[in-house]
C-alpha positions as CSV (number, residue, x, y, z in Angstrom):
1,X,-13.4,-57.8,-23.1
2,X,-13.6,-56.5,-19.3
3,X,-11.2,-54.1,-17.7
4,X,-10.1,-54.8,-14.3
5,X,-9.3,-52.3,-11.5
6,X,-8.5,-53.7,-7.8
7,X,-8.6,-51.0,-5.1
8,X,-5.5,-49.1,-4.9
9,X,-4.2,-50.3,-8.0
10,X,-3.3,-48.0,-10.7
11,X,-6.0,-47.4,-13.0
12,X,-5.1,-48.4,-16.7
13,X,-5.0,-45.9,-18.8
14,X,-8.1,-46.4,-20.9
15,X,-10.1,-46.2,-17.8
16,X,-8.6,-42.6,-16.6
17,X,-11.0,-40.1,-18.9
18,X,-13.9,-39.0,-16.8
19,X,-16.7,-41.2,-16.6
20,X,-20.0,-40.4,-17.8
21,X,-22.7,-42.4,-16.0
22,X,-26.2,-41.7,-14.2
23,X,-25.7,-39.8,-11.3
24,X,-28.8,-40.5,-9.9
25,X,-31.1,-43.5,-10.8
26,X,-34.2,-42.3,-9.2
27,X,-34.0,-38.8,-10.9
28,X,-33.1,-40.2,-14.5
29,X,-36.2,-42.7,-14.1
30,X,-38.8,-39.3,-13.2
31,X,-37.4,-37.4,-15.8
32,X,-38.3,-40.5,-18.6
33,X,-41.5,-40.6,-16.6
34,X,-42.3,-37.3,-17.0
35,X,-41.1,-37.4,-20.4
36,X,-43.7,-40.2,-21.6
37,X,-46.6,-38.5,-19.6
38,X,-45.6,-34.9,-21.9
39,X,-45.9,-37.1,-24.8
40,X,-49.2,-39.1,-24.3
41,X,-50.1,-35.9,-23.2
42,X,-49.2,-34.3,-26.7
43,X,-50.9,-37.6,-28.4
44,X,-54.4,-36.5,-26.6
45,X,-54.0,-32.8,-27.6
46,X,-53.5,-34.4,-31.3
47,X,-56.4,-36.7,-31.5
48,X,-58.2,-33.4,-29.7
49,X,-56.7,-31.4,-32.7
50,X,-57.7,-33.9,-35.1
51,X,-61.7,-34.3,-33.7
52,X,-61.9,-30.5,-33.9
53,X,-60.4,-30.0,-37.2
54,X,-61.3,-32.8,-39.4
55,X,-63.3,-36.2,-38.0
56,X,-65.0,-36.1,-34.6
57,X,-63.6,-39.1,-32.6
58,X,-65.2,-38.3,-29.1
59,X,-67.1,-41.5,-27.9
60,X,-65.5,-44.0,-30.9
61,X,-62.6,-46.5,-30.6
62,X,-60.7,-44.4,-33.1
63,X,-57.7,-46.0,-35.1
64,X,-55.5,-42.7,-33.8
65,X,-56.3,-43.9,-30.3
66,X,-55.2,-47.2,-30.8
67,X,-51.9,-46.3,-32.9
68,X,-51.3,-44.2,-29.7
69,X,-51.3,-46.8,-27.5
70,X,-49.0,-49.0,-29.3
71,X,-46.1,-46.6,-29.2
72,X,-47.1,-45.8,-25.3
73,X,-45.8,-49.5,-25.0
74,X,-43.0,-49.6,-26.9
75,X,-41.7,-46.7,-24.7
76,X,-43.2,-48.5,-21.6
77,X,-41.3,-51.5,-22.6
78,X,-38.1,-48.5,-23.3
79,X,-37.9,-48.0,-19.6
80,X,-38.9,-51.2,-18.4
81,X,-35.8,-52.8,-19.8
82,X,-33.5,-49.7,-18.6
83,X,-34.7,-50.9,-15.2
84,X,-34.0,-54.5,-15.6
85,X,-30.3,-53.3,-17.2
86,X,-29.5,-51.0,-14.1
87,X,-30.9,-54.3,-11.5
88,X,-28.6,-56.5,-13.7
89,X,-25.5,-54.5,-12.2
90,X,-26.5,-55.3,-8.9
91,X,-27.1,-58.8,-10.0
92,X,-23.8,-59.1,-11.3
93,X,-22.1,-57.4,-7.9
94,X,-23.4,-60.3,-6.4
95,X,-22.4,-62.9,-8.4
96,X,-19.2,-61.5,-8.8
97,X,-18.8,-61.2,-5.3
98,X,-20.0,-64.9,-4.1
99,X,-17.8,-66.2,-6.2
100,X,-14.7,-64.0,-5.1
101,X,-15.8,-65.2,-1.4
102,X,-15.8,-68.8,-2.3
103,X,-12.7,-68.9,-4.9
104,X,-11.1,-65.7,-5.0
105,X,-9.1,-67.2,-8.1
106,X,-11.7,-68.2,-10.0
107,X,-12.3,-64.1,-10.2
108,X,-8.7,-63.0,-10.6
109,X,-7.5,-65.5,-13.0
110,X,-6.3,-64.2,-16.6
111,X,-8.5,-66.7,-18.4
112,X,-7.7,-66.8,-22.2
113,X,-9.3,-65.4,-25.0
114,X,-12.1,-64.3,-22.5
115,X,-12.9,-65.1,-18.6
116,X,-16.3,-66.9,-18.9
117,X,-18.1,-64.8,-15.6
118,X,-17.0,-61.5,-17.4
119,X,-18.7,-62.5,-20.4
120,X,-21.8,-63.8,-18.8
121,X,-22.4,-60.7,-17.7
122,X,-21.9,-58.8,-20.3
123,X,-23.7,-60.6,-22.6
124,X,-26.4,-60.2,-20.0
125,X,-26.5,-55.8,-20.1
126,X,-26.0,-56.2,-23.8
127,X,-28.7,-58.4,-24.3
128,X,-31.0,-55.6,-22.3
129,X,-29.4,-52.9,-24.3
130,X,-30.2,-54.2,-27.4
131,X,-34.0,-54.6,-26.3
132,X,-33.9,-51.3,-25.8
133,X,-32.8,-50.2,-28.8
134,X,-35.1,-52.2,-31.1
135,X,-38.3,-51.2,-28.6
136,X,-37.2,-47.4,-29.7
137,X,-37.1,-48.0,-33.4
138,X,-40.3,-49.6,-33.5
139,X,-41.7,-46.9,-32.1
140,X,-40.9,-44.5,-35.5
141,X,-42.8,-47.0,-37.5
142,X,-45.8,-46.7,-35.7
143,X,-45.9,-43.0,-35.6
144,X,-45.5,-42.9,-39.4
145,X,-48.9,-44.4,-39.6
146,X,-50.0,-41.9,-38.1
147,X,-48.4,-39.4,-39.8
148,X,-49.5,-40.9,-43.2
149,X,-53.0,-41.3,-42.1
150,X,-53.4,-37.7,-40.9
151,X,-51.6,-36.1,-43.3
152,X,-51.8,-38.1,-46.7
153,X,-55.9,-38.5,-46.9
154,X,-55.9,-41.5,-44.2
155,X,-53.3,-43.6,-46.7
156,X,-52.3,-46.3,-43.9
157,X,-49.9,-48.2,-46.7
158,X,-46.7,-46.7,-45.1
159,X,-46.3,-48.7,-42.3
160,X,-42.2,-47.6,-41.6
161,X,-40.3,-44.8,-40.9
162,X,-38.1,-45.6,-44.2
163,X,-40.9,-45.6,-46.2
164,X,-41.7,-42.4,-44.7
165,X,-38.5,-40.7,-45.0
166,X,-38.6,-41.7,-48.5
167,X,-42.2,-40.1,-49.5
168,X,-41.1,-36.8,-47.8
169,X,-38.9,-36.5,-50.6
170,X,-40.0,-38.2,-53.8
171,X,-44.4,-38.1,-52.7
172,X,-46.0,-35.4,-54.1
173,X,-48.6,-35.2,-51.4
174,X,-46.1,-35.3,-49.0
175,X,-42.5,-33.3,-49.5
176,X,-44.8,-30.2,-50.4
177,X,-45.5,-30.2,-47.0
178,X,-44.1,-28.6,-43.9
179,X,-44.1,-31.6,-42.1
180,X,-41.5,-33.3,-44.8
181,X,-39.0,-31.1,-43.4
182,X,-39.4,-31.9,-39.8
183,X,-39.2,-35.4,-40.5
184,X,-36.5,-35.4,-42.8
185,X,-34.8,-33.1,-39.9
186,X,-35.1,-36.0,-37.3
187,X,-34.4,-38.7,-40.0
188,X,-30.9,-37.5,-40.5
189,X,-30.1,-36.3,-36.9
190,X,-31.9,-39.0,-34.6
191,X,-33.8,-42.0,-36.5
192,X,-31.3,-42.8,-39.2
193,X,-28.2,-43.0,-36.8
194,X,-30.7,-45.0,-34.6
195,X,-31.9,-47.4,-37.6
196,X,-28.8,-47.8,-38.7
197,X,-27.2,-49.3,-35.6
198,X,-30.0,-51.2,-35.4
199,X,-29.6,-52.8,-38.1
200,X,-26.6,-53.5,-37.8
201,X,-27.0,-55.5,-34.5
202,X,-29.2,-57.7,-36.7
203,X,-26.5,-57.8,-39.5
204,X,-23.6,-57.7,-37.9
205,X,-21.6,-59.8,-34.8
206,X,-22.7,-58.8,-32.0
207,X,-20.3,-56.7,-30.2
208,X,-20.4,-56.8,-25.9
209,X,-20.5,-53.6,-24.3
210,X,-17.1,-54.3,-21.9
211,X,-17.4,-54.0,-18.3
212,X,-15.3,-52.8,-15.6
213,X,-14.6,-54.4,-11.6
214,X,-13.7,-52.4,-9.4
215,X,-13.4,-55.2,-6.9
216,X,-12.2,-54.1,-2.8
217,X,-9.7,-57.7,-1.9
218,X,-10.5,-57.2,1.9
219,X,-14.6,-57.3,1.2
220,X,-15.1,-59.0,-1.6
221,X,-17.3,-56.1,-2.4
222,X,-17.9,-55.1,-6.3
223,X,-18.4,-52.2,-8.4
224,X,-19.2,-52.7,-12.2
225,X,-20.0,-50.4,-15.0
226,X,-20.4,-51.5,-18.4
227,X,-19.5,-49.2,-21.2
228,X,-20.5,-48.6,-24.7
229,X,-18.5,-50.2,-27.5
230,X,-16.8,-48.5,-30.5
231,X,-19.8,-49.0,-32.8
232,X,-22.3,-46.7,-31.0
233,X,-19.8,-43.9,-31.2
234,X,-19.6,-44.7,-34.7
235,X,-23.5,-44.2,-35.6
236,X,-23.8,-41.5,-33.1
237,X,-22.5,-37.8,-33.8
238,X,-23.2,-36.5,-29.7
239,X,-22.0,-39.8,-28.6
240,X,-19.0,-39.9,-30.7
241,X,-18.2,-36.0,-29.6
242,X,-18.7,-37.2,-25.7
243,X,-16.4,-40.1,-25.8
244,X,-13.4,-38.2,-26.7
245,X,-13.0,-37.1,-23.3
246,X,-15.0,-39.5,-21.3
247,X,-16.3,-42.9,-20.8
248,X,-19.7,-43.3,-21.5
249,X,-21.2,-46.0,-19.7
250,X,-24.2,-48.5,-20.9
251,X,-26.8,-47.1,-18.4
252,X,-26.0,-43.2,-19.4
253,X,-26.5,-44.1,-23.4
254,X,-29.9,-46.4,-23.1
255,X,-31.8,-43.5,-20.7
256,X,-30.2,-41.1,-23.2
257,X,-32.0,-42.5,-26.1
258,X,-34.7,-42.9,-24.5
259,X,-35.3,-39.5,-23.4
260,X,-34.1,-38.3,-27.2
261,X,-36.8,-40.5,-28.9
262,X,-39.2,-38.5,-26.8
263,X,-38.0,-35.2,-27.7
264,X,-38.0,-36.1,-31.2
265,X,-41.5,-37.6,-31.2
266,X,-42.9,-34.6,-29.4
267,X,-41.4,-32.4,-32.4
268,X,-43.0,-34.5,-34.9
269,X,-46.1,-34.4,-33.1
270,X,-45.9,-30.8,-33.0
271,X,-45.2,-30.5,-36.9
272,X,-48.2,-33.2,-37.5
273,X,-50.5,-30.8,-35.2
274,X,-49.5,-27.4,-37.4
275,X,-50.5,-29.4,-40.6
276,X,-54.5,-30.8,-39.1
277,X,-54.4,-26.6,-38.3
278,X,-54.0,-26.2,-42.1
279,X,-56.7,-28.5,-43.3
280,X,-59.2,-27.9,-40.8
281,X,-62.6,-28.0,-42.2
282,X,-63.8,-26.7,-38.9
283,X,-67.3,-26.8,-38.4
284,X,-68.9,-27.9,-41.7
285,X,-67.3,-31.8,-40.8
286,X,-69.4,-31.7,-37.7
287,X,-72.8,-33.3,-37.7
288,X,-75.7,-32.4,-35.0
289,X,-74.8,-35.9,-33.8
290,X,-71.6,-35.5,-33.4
291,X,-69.4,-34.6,-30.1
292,X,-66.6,-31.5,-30.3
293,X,-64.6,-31.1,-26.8
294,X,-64.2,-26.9,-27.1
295,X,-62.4,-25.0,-23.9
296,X,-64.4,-21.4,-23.4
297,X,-61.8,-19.2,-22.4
298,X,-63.1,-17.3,-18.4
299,X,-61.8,-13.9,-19.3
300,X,-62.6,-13.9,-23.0
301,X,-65.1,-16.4,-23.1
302,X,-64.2,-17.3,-26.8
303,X,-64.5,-20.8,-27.8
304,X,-61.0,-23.0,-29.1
305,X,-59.7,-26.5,-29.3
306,X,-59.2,-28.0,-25.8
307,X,-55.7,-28.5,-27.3
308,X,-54.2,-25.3,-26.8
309,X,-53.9,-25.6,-23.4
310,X,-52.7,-29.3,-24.0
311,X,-50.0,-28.4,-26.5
312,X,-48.6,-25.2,-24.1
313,X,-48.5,-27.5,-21.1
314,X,-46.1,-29.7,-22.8
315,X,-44.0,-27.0,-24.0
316,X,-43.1,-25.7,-20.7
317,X,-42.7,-29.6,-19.4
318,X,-40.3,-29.8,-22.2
319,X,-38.3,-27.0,-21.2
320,X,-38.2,-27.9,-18.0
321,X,-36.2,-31.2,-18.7
């Protein structure tokens, strides 16, 4: 499905709520940068929260460490494919456009049930889109091993967020804990909504995210924007709320998830970092062997985690976005 609009037309009518759509490329891809440097920066404070308080790590190819950078990719690989999506626009203003310049029918044509270029290109954005979406889910299930490793005795046998979700409720050694609720906050806001849709791309027919030409008949030149279908509305409460009076486009949704899967993993992280404070065993687990990173306060000159510092820098960074 694509809607058409030719310059000086009259819009149709689905097309005349506001549209809601990056305003500015550049800005949205420093504040996802920024975003993923606040968490990996949150990630070190943990593992320096986790050295102090329980295990020294300094010096060892920890298993935290490596768990860390397994969800730095998936987010890498986030806003890698939001980049390719927003180059596929321009991609498909060109093609769009050669082929208007060469056969200016071949674009205008009512083509039924479909018009073939349309689809191609939206098949293309929704094929990105759904990269994205599946990258971002991942990224829960690795984050719940290390949940379950730091705060269930290092038990590494949940391995997914589900499983998770589910032993905050019904696991003793879990749901007792603060954490449980924090989790089971996110769960029912953020991860399940996102899970859900998920799995219903792999369930269910896929569903195109329609696009809309604004094409200029002197030029040739072309505008498209590709907007999110009925079923993301459906699974999303803010998204849903939003499109009641606007358009949402595809390119407004995807850096909107990602930059809500990094607040909500920078929440968790912050839950996971008040339970190691609860269980710290703080000194008697270090070993005249061993290696502690401690920050001596100039004015006080008292001793304390190099985390502090860590974990305040990303609150401000936070609040800043």
């Amino acid at each position: 499905m694509f809607i058409f609009i030719l310059t000086l037309s009259t819009i149709l009518e689905e097309t005349s709520k506001e549209i809601l759509d990056i305003d500015d490329r550049n800005e949205t891809f420093r504040k996802i940068s920024d975003g993923i440097k606040s968490l990996n920066k949150a990630f070190r404070a943990l593992n320096a929260d986790y050295s102090y308080h329980l295990e020294p790590t300094f010096g060892k190819d920890h298993r935290i460490l490596r768990m860390r950078e397994d969800i730095d990719f998936r987010l890498f690989s986030s806003q890698f494919h939001l980049e390719l999506l927003l180059r596929q626009h321009y991609f498909a203003e060109e093609r769009i456009s050669e082929e208007y310049k060469k056969n200016p029918k071949k674009v205008l044509a009512k083509v039924y049930p479909s018009h073939p270029l349309f689809d191609y290109c939206e098949k293309e954005v929704t094929a990105i889109f759904e990269s994205i979406v599946f990258h971002l889910a991942s990224v829960y299930d690795f984050v719940s091993t290390i949940i379950s490793f730091i705060c269930n005795n290092k038990n590494e046998s949940i391995s997914k967020w589900s499983n998770l979700q589910r032993a905050c409720r019904q696991k003793e050694s879990l749901k007792n804990k603060d954490i449980s609720k924090i989790i089971l906050d996110e769960h029912n806001k953020f991860v399940n909504p996102l899970y859900k849709y998920r799995s219903g791309l792999i369930h269910d027919k896929t569903d195109l995210h329609p696009i809309e030409l604004n094409l200029k008949l002197g030029t040739g030149k072309a505008d498209v924007r590709f907007f999110i279908n009925s079923n993301l509305t459906k699974n999303f409460f803010e998204l849903k709320k939003l499109s009641k009076a606007k358009n949402i486009t595809i390119s407004y949704t995807s850096s909107w998830l990602i930059d809500k899967t990094i607040d909500s993993l920078i929440r968790i992280l912050f839950g996971v970092k008040n339970e190691i404070e609860k269980s710290s065993s703080f000194p008697n687990h270090v070993s005249d062997s061993d290696i502690v990173m401690i920050y001596r306060d100039p004015v006080t000159g008292i001793g304390e985690p190099v985390s502090k510092r860590m974990w305040k820098e990303v609150e401000i960074e936070r609040k800043k976005l």
